[in-house]
CHARMM internal coordinates of N, CA and C (Angstrom, degrees):
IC EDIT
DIST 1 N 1 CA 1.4451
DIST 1 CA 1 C 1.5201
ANGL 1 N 1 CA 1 C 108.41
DIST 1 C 2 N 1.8291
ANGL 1 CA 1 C 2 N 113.94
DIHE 1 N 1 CA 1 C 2 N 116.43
DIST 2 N 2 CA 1.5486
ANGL 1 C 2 N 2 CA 104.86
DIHE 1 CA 1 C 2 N 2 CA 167.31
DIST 2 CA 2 C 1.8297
ANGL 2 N 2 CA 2 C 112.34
DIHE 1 C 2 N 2 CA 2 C -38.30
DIST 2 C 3 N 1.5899
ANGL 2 CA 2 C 3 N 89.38
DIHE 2 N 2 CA 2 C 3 N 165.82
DIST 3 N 3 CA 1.4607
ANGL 2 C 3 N 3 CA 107.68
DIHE 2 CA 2 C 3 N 3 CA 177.55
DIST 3 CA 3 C 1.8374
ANGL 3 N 3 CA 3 C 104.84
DIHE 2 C 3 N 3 CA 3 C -76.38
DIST 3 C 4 N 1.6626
ANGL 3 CA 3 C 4 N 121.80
DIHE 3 N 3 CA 3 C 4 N 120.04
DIST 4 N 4 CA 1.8533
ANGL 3 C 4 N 4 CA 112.56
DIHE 3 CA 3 C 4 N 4 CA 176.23
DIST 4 CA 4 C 1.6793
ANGL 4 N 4 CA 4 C 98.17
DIHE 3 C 4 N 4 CA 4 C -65.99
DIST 4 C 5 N 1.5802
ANGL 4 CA 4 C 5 N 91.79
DIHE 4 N 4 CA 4 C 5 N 136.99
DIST 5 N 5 CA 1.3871
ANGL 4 C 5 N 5 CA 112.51
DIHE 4 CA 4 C 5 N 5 CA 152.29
DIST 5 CA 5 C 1.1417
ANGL 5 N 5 CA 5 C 126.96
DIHE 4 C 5 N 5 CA 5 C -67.05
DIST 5 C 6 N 1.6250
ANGL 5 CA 5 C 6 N 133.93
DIHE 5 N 5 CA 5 C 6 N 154.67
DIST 6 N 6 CA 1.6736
ANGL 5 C 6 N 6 CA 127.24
DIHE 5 CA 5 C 6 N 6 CA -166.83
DIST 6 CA 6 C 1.3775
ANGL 6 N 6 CA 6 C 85.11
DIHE 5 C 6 N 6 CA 6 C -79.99
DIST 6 C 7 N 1.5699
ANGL 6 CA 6 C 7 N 94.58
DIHE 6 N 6 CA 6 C 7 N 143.64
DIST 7 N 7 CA 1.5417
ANGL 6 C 7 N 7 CA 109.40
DIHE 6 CA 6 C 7 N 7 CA 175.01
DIST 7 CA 7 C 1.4047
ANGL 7 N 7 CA 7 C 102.63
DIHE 6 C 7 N 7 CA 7 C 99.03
DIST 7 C 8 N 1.0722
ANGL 7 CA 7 C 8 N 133.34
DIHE 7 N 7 CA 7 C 8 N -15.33
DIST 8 N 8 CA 1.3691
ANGL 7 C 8 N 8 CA 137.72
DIHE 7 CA 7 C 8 N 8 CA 171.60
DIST 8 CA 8 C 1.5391
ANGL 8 N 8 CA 8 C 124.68
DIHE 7 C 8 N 8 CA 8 C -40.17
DIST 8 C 9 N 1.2236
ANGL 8 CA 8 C 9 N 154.94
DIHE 8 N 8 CA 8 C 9 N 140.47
DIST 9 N 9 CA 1.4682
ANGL 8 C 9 N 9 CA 122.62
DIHE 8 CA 8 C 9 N 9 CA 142.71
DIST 9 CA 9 C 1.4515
ANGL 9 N 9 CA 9 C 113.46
DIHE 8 C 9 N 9 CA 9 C -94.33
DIST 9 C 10 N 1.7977
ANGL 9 CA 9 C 10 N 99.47
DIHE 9 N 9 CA 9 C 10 N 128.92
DIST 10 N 10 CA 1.7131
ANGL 9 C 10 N 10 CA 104.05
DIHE 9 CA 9 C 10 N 10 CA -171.73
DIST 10 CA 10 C 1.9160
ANGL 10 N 10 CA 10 C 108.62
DIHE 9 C 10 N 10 CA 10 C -87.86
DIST 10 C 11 N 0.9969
ANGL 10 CA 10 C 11 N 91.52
DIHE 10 N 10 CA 10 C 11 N 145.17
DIST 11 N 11 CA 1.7337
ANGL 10 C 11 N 11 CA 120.24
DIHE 10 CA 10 C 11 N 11 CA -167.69
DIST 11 CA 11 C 1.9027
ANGL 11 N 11 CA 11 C 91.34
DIHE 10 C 11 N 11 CA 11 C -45.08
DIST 11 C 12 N 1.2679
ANGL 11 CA 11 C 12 N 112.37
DIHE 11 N 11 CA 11 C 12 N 151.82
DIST 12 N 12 CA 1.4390
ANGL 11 C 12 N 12 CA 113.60
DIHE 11 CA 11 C 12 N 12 CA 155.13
DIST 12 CA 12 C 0.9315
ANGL 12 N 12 CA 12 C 119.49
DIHE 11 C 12 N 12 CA 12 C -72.54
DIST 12 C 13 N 1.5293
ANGL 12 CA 12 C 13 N 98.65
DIHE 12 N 12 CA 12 C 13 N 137.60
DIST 13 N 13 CA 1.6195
ANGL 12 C 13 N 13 CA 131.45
DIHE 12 CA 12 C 13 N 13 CA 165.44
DIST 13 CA 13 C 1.2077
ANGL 13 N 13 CA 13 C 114.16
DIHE 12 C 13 N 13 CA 13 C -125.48
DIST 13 C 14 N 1.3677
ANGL 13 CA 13 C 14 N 94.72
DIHE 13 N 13 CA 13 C 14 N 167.82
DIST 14 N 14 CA 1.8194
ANGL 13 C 14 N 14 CA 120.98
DIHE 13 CA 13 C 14 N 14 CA 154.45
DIST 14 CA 14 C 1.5137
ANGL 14 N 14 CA 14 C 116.63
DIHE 13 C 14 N 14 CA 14 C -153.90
DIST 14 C 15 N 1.9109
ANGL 14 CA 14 C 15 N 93.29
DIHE 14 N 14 CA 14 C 15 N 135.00
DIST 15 N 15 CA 1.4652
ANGL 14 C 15 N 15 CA 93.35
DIHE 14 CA 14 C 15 N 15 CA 169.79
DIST 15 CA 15 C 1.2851
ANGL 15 N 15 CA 15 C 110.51
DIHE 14 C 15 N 15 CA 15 C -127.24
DIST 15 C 16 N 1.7010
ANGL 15 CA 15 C 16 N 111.03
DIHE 15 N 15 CA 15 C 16 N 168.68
DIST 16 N 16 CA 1.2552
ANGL 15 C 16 N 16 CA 109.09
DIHE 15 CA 15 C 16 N 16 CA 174.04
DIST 16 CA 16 C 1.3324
ANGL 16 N 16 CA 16 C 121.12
DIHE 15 C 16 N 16 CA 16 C -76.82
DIST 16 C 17 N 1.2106
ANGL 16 CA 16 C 17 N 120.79
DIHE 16 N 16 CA 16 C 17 N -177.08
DIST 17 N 17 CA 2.0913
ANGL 16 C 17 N 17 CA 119.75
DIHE 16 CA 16 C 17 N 17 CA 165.91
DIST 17 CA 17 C 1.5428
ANGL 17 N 17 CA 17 C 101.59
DIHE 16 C 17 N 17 CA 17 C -133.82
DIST 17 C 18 N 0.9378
ANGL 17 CA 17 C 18 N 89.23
DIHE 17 N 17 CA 17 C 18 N -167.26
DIST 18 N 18 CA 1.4363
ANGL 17 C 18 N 18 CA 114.30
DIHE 17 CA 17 C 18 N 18 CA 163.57
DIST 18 CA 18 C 1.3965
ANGL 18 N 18 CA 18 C 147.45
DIHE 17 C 18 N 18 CA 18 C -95.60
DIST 18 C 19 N 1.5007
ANGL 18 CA 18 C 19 N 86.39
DIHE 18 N 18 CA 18 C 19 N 8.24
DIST 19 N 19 CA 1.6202
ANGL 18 C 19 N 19 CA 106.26
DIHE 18 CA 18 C 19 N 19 CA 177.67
DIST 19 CA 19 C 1.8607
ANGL 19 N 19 CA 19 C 93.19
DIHE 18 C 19 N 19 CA 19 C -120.44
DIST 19 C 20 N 1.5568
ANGL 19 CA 19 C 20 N 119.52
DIHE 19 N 19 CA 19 C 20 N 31.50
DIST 20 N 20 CA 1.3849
ANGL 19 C 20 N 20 CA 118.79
DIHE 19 CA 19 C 20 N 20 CA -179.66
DIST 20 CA 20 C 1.5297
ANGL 20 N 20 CA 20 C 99.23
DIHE 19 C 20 N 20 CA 20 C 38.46
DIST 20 C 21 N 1.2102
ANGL 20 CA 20 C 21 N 131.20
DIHE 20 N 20 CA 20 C 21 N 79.54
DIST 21 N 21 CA 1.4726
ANGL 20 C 21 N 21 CA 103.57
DIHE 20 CA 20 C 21 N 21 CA 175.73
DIST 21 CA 21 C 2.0067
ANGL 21 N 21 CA 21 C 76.89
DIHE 20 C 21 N 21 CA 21 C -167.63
DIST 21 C 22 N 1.1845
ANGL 21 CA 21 C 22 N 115.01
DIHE 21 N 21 CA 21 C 22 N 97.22
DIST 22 N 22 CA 2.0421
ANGL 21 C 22 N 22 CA 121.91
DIHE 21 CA 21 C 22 N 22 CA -178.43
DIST 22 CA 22 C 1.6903
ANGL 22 N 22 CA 22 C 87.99
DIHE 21 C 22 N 22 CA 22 C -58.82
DIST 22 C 23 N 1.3152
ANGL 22 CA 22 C 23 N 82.54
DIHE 22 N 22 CA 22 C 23 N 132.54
DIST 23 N 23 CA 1.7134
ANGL 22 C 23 N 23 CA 111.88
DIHE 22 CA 22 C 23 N 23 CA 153.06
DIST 23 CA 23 C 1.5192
ANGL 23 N 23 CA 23 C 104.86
DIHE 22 C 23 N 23 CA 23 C -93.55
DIST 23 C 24 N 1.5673
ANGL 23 CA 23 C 24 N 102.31
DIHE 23 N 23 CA 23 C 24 N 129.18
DIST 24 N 24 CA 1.6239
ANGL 23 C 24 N 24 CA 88.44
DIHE 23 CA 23 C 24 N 24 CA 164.62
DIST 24 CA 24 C 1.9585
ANGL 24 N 24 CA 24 C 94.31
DIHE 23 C 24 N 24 CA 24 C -142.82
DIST 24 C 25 N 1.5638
ANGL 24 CA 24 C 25 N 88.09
DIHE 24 N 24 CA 24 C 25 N 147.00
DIST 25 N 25 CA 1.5996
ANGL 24 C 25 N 25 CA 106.27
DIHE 24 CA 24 C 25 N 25 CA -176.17
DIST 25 CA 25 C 1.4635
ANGL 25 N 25 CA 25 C 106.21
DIHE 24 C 25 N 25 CA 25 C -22.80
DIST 25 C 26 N 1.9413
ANGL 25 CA 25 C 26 N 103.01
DIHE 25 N 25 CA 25 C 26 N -69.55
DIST 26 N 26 CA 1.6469
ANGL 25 C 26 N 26 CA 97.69
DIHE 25 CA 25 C 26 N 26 CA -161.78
DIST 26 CA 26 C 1.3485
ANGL 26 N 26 CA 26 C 113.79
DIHE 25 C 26 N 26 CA 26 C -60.33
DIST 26 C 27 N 1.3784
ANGL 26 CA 26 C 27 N 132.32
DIHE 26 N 26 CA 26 C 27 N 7.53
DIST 27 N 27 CA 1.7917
ANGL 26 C 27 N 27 CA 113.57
DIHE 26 CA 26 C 27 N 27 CA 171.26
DIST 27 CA 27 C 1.4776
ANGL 27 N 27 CA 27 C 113.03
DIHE 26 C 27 N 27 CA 27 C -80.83
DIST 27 C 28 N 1.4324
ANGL 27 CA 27 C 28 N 120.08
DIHE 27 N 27 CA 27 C 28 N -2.40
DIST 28 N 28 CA 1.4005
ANGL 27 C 28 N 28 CA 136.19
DIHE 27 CA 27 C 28 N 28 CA -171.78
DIST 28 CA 28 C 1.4870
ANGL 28 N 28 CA 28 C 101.94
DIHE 27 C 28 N 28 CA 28 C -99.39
DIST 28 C 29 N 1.4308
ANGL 28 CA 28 C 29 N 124.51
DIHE 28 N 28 CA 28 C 29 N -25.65
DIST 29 N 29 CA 1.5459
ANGL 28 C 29 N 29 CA 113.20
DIHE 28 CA 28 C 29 N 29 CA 166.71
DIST 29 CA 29 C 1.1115
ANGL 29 N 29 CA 29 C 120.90
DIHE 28 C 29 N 29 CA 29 C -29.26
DIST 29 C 30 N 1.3336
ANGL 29 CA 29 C 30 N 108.01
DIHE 29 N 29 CA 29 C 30 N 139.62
DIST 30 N 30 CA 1.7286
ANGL 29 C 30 N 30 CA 122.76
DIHE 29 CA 29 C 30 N 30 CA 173.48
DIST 30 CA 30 C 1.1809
ANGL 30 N 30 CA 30 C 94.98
DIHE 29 C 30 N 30 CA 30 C 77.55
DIST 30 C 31 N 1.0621
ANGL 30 CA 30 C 31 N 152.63
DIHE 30 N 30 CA 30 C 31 N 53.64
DIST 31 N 31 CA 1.7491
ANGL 30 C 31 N 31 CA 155.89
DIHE 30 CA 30 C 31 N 31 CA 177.51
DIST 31 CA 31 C 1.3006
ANGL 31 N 31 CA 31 C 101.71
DIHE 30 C 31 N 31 CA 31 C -168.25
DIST 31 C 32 N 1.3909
ANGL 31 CA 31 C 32 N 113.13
DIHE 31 N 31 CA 31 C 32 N 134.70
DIST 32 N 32 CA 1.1803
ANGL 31 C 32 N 32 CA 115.29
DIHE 31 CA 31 C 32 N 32 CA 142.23
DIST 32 CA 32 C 1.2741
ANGL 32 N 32 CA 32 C 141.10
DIHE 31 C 32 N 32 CA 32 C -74.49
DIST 32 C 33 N 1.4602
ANGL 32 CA 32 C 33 N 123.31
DIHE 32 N 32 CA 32 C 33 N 120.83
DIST 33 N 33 CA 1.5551
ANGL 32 C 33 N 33 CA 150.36
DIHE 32 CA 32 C 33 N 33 CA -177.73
DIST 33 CA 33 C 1.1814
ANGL 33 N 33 CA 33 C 130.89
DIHE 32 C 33 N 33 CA 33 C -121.46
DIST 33 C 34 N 1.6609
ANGL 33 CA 33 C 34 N 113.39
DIHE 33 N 33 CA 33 C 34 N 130.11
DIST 34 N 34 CA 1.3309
ANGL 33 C 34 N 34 CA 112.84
DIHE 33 CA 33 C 34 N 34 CA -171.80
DIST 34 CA 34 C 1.6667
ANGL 34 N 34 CA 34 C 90.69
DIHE 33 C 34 N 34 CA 34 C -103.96
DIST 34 C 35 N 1.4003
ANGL 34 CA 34 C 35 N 124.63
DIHE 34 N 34 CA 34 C 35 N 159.57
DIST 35 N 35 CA 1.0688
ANGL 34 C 35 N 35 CA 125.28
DIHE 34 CA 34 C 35 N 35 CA 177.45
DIST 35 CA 35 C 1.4168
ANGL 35 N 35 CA 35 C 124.38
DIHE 34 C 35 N 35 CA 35 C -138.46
DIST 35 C 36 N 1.9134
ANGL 35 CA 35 C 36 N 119.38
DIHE 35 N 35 CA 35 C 36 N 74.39
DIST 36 N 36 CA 1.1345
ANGL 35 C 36 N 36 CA 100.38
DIHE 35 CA 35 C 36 N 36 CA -172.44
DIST 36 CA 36 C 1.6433
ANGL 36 N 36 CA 36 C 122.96
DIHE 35 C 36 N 36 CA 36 C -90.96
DIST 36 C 37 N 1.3261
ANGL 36 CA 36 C 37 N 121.29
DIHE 36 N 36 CA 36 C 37 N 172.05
DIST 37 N 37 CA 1.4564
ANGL 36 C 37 N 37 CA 119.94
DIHE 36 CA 36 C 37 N 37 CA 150.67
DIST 37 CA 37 C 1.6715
ANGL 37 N 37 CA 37 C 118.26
DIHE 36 C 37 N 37 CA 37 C -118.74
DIST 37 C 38 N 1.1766
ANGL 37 CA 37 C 38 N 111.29
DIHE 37 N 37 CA 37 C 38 N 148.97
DIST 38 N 38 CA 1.0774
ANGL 37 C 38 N 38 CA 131.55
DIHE 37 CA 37 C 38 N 38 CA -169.65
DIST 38 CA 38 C 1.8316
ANGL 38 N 38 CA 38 C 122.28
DIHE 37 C 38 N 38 CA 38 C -139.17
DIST 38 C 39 N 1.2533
ANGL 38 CA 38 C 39 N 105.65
DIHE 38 N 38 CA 38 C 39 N 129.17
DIST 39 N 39 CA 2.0006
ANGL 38 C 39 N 39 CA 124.84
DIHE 38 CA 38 C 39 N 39 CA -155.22
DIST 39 CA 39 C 1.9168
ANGL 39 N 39 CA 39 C 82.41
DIHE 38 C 39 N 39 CA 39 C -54.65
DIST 39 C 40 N 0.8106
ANGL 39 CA 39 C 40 N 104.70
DIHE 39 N 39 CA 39 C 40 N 127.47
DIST 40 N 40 CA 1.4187
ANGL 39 C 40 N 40 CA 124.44
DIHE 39 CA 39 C 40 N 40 CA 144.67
DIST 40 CA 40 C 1.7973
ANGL 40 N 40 CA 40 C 122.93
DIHE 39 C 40 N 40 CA 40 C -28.21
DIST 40 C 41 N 0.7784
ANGL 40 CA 40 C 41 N 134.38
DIHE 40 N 40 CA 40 C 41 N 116.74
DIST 41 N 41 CA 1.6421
ANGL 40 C 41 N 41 CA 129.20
DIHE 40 CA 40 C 41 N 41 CA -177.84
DIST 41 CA 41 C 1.0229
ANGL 41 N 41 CA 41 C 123.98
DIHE 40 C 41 N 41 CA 41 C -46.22
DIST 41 C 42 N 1.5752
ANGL 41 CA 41 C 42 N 139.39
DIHE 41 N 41 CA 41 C 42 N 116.53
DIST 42 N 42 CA 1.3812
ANGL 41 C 42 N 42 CA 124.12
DIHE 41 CA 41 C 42 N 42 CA -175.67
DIST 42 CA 42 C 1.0110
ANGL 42 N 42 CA 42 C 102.25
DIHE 41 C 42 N 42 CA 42 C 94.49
DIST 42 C 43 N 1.5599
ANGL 42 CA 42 C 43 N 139.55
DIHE 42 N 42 CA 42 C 43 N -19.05
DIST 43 N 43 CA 1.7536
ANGL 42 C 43 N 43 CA 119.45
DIHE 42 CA 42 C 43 N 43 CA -167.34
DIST 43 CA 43 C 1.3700
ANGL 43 N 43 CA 43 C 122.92
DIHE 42 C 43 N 43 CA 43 C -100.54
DIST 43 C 44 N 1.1921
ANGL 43 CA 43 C 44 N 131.65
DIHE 43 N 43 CA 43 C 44 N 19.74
DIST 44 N 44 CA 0.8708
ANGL 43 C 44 N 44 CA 158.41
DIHE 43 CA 43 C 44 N 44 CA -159.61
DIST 44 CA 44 C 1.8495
ANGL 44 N 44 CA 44 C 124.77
DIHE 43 C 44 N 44 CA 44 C 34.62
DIST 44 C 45 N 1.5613
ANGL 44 CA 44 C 45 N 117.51
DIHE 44 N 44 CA 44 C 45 N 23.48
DIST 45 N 45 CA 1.3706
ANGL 44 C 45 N 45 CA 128.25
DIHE 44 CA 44 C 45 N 45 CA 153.38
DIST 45 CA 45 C 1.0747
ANGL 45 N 45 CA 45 C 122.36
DIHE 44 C 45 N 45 CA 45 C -36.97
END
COOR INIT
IC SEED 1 N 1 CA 1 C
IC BUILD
């Protein structure tokens, strides 16, 4: 999948956490959200 441009709308998701409890994009509808990701520690991203 190309990289989204700002201003984009990004595709649905869901992820898990760490409190077992999935985040997923559409519960953030109607809000504004920035959504980054970021390489994991050590993994070389």
């Amino acid at each position: 999948m190309p990289a989204l441009q700002p201003g984009t709308q990004a595709p649905e998701f869901a992820l898990a956490s760490h409190l077992d409890k999935p985040y997923a994009l559409a519960s953030f509808k109607g809000s504004k959200t920035v959504v980054t990701f970021l390489p994991f520690a050590f993994t070389g991203g």
